[in-house]
Backbone as CSV, one residue per row, in Angstrom:
resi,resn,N_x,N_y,N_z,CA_x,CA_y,CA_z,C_x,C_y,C_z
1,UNK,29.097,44.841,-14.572,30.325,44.110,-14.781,30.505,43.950,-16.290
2,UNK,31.522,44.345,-16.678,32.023,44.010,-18.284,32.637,42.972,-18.137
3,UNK,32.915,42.572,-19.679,33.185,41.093,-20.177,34.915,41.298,-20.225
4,UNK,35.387,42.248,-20.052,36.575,42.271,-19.699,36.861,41.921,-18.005
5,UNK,36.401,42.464,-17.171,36.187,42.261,-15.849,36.186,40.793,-15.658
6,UNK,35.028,40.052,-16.017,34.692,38.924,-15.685,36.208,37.979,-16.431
7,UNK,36.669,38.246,-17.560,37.702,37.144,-17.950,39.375,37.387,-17.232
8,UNK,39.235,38.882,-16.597,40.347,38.912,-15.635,40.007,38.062,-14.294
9,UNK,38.731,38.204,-13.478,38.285,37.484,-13.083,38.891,36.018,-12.822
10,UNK,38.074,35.683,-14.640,38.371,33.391,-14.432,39.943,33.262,-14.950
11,UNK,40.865,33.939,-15.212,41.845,33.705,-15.700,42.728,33.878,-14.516
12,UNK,42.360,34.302,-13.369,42.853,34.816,-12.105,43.059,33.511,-11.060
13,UNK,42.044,32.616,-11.907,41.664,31.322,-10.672,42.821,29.947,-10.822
14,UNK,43.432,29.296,-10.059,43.769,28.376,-9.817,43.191,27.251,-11.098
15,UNK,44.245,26.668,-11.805,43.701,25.189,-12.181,43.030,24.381,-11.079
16,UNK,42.407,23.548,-11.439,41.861,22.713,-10.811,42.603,21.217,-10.909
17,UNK,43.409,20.462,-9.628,44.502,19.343,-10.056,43.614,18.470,-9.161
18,UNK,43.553,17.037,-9.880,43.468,16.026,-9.173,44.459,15.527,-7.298
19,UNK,43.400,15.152,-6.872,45.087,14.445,-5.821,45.453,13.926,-5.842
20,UNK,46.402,13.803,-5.443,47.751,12.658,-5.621,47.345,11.061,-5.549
21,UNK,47.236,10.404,-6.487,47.159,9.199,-6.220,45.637,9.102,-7.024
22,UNK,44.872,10.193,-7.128,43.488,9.751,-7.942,43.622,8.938,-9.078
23,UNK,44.218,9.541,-10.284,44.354,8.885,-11.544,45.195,7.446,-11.865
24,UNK,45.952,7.505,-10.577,46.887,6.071,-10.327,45.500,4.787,-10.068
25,UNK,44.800,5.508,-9.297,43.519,4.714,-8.611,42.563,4.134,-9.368
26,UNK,42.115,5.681,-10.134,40.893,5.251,-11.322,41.568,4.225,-12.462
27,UNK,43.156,4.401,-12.945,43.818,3.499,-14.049,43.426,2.098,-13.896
28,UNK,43.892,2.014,-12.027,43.843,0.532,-11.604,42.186,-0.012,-11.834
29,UNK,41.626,0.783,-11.645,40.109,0.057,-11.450,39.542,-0.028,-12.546
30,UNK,39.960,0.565,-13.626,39.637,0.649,-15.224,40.439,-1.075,-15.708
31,UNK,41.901,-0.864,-15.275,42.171,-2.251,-15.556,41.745,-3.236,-15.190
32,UNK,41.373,-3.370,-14.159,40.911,-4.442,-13.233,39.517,-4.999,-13.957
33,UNK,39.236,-4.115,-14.249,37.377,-4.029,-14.964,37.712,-4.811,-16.202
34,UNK,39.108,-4.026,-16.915,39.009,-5.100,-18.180,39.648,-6.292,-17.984
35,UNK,40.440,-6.726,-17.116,41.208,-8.096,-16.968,39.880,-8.954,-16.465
36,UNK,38.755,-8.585,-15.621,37.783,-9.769,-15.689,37.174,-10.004,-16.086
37,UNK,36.902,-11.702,-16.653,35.945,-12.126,-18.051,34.602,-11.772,-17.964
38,UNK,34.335,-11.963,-19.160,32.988,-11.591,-18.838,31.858,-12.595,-18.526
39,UNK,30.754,-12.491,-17.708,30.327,-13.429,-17.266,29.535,-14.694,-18.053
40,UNK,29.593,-15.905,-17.499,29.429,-17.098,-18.113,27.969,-16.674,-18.641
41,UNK,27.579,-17.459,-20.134,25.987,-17.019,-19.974,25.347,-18.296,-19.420
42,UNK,24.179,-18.526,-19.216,23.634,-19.716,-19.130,23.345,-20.573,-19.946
43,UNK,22.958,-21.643,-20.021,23.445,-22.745,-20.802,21.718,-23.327,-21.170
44,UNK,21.576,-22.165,-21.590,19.297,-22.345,-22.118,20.028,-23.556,-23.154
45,UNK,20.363,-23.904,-23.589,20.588,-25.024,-24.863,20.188,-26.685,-23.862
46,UNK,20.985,-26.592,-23.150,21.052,-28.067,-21.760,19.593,-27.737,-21.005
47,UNK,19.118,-26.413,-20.731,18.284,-26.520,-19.708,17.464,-26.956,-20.799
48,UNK,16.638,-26.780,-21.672,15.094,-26.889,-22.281,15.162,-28.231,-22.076
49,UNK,15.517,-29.026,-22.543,15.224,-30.272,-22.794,14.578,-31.105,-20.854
50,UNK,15.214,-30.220,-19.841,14.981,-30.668,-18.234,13.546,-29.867,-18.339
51,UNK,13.447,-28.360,-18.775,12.351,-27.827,-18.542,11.125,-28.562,-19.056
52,UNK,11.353,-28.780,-20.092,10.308,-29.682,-21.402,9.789,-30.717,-20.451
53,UNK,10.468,-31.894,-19.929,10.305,-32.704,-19.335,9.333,-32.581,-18.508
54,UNK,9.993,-31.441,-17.255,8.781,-31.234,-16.529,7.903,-30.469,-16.302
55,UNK,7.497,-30.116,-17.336,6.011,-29.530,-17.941,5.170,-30.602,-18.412
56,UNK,6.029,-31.330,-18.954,5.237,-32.848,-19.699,4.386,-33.941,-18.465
57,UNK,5.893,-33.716,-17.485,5.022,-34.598,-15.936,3.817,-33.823,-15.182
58,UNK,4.109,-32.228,-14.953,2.995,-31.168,-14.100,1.892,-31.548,-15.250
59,UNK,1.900,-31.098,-16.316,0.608,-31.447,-17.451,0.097,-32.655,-17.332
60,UNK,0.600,-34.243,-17.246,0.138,-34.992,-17.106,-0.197,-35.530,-15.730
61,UNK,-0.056,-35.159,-14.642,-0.119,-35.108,-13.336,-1.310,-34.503,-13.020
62,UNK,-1.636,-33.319,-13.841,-2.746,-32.741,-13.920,-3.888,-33.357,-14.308
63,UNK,-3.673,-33.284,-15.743,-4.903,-34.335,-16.487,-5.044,-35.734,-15.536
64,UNK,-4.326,-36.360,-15.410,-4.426,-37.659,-14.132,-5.709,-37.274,-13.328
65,UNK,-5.249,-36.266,-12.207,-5.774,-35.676,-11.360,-7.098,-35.264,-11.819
66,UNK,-7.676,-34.623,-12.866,-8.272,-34.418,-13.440,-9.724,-35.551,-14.204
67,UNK,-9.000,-36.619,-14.580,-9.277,-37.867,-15.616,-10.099,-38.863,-14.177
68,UNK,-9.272,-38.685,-13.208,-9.817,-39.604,-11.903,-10.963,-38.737,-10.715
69,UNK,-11.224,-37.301,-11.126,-11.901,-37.074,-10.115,-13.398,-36.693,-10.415
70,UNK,-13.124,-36.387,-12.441,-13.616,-36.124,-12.946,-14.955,-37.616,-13.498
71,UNK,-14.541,-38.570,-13.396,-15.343,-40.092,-13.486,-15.818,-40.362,-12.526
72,UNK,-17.101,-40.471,-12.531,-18.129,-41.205,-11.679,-17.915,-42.389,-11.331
73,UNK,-17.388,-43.479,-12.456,-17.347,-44.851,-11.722,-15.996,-45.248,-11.322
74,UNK,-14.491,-44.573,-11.417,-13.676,-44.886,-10.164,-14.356,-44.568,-9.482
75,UNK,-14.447,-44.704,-8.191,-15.458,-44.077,-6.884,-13.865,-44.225,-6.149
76,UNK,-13.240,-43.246,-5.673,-12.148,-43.734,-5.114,-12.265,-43.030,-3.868
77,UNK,-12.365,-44.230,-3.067,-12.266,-43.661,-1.264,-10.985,-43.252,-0.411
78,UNK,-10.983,-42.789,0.223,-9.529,-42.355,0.976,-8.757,-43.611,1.299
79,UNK,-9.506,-44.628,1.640,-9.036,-46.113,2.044,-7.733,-46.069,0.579
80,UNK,-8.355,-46.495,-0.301,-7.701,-46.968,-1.728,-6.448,-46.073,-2.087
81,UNK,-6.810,-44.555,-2.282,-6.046,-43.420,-2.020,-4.513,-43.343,-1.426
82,UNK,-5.516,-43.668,0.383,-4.039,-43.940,1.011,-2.906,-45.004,0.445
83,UNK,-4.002,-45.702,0.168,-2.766,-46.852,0.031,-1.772,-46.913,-1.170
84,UNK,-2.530,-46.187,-2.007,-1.575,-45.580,-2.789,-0.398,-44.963,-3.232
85,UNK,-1.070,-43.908,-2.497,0.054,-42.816,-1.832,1.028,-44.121,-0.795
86,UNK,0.534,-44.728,0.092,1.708,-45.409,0.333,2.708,-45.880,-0.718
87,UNK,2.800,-46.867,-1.379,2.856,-47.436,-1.903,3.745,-46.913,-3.225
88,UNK,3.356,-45.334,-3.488,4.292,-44.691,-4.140,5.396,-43.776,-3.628
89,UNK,5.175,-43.950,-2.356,6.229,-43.386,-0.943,7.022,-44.576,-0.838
90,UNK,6.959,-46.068,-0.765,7.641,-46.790,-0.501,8.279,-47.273,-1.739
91,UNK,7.787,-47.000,-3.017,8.888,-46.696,-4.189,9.887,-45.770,-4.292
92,UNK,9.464,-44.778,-3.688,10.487,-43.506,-3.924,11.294,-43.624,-3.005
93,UNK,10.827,-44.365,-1.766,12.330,-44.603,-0.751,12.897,-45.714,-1.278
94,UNK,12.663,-46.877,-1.619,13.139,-48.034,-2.301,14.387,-46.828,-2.936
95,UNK,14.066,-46.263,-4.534,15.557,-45.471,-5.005,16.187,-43.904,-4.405
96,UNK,15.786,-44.040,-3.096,16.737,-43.196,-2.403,15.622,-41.456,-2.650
97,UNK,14.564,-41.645,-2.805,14.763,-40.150,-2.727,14.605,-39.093,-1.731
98,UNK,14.855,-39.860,-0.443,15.367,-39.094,0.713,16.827,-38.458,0.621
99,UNK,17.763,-39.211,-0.112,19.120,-38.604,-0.706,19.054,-37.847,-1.471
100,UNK,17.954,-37.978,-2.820,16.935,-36.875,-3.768,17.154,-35.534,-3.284
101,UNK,16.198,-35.524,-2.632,15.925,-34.518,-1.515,16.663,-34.144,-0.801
102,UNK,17.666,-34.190,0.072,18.437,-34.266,0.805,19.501,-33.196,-0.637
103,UNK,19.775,-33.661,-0.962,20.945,-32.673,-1.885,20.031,-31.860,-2.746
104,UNK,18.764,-31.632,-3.397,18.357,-30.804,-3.712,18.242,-29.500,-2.715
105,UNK,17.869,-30.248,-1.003,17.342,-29.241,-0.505,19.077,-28.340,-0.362
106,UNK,20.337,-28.949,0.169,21.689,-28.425,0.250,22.373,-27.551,-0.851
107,UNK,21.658,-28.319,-2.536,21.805,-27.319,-3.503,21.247,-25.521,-3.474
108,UNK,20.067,-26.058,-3.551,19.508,-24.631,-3.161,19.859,-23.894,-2.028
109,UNK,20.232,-24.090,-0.790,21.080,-23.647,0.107,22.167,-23.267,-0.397
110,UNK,23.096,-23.893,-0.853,24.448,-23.381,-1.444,24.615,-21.971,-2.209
111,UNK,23.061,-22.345,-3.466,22.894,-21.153,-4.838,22.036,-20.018,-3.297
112,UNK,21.049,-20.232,-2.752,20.742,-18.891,-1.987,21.810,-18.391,-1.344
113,UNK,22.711,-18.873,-0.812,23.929,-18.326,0.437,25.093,-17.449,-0.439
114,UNK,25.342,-17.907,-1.597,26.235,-17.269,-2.923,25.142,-16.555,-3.167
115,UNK,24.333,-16.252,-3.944,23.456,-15.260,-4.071,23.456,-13.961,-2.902
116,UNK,23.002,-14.388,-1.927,23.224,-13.205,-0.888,24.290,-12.668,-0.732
117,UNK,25.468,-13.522,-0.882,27.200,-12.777,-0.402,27.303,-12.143,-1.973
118,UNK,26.887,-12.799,-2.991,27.307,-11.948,-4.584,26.521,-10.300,-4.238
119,UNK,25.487,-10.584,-3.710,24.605,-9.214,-3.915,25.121,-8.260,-2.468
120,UNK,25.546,-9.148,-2.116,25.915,-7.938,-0.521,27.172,-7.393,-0.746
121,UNK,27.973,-7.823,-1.949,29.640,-6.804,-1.994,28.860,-5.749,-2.553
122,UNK,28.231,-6.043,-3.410,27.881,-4.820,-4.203,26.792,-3.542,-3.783
């Protein structure tokens, strides 16, 4: 085959045309892409100061835990213990943190259920 052959050949062939309605389609979805904002970032400035916090309580919650099991002369029996633990259960219901709880647990429900429908269009 010569190189004359072959360019009678591709010069022989049909353009190649979009269909009707493609480039109308791709325009729209190009616009669409730029008309929506871009997404919020998160707000690390507000969170540290919540994170800080409670690292400061798990760390000292720890050492606590630590400071009391670690001493020979507390001798602390389950008796004393319990009652403790009561006692800091009947504070935390005293300011509601069954309501605490109660909307933390509905928050996180809310952010998992949006999470799944955000990730399932896509």
């Amino acid at each position: 085959m010569r190189q004359d052959d072959l360019e009678h050949i591709l010069a022989g062939e049909d353009e190649i045309q979009p269909t009707s309605g493609f480039t109308a389609s791709v325009m729209e979805a190009v616009r669409q892409e730029a008309a929506t904002p871009p997404p919020i970032p998160f707000p690390w400035r507000r969170a540290v100061p919540g994170i800080m916090a409670a690292v400061v309580v798990l760390l000292s919650t720890i050492l606590a835990l630590v400071h009391f099991s670690g001493t020979a002369e507390t001798a602390i029996d389950s008796a004393t213990m319990l009652t403790a633990v009561k006692r800091q259960v009947e504070i935390a219901m005293h300011f509601g943190a069954g309501w605490i709880v109660l909307a933390l647990l509905l928050s996180l429900a809310s952010v998992a259920v949006s999470m799944r429908l955000s990730t399932a269009r896509g």
